[in-house]
C-alpha positions in Angstrom: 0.0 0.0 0.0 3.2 2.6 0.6 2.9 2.9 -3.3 0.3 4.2 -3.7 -0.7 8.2 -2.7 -3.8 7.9 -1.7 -6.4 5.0 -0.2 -10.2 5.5 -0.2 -10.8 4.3 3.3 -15.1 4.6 2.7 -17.2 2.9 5.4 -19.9 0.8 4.6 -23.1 3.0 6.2 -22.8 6.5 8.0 -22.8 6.6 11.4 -21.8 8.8 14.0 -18.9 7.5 15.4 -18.2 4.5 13.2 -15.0 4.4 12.0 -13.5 0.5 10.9 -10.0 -0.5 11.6 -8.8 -0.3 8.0 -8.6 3.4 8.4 -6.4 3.1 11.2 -4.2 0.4 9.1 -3.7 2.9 6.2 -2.8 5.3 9.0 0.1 2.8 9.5 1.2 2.9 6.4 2.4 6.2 3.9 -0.5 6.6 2.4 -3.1 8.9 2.7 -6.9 8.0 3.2 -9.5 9.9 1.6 -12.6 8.6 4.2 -16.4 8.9 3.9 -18.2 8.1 6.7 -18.9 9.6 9.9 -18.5 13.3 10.3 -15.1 15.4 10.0 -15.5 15.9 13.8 -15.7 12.2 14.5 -12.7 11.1 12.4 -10.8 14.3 14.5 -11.5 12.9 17.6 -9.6 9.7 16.9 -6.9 10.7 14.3 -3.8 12.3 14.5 -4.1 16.3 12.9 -4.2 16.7 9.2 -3.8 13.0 8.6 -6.5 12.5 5.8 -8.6 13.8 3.5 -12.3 13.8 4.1 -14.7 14.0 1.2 -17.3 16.4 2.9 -14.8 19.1 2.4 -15.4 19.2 -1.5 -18.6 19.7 -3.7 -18.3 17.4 -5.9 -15.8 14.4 -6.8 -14.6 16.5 -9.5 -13.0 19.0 -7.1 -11.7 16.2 -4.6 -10.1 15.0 -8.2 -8.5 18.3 -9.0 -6.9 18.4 -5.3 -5.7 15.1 -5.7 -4.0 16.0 -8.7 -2.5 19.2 -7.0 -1.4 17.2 -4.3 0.9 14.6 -6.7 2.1 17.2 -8.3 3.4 19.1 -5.5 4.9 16.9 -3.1 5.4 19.2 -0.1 1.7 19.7 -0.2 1.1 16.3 0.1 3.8 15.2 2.4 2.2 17.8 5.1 -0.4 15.0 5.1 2.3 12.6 6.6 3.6 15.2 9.1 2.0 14.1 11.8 4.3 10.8 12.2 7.1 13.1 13.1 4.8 13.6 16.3 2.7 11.2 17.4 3.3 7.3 17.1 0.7 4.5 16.1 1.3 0.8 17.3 -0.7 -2.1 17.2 -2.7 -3.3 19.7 -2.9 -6.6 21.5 -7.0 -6.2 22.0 -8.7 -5.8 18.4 -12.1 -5.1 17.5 -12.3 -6.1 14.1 -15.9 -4.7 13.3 -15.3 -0.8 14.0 -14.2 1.6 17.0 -16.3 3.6 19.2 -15.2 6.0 22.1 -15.5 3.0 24.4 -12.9 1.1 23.0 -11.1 3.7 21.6 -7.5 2.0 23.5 -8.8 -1.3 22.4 -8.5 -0.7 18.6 -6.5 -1.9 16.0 -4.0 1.3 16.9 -2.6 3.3 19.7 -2.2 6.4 19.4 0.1 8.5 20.9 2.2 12.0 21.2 5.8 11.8 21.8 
């Protein structure tokens, strides 16, 4: 997955609060996920700052297209997306929930996360 620039990380219904444990895997890797799901707000609360790219900030698919674009084509643009490793760590944990994440097992999830 390093190869590639971007991973759609889209979960399968929206729900406040739901977020899957492939989202934290991409997290792991250097990629960047583009997620659709629960609210900005939600994905905030659990991810390390300016991490991914959530499709409620664009119109259209068109303009989440032209970003992407702008984003391989300037690679200090997008490598601000992977800034955040520099900062905070994400290790695996030893209690999984393979179905999603909620605030109540938020230390329980696929990843820790942590500030250095």
């Amino acid at each position: 997955m390093d190869r590639f620039y971007f991973y759609l990380s889209f979960e399968n219904s929206l729900c406040d609060e739901y977020i899957t444990e492939k989202f934290f895997r991409v997290l792991m890797k250097n990629t960047v996920p583009i997620v659709m799901g629960p609210k900005r707000s939600d994905y905030d609360a659990y991810a390390p700052p300016n991490s991914y790219i959530h499709i409620s900030d664009f119109d259209s698919p068109f303009q989440l297209a032209v970003y992407l674009k702008y984003l391989i084509e300037n690679p200090d643009k997008y490598l601000e997306y992977l800034q955040w490793k520099k900062y905070y760590k994400l290790e695996k944990s030893t209690r999984i929930n393979e179905t999603h994440v909620d605030k109540n097992e938020i230390l329980g999830m696929v990843a820790i996360l942590y500030k250095y």
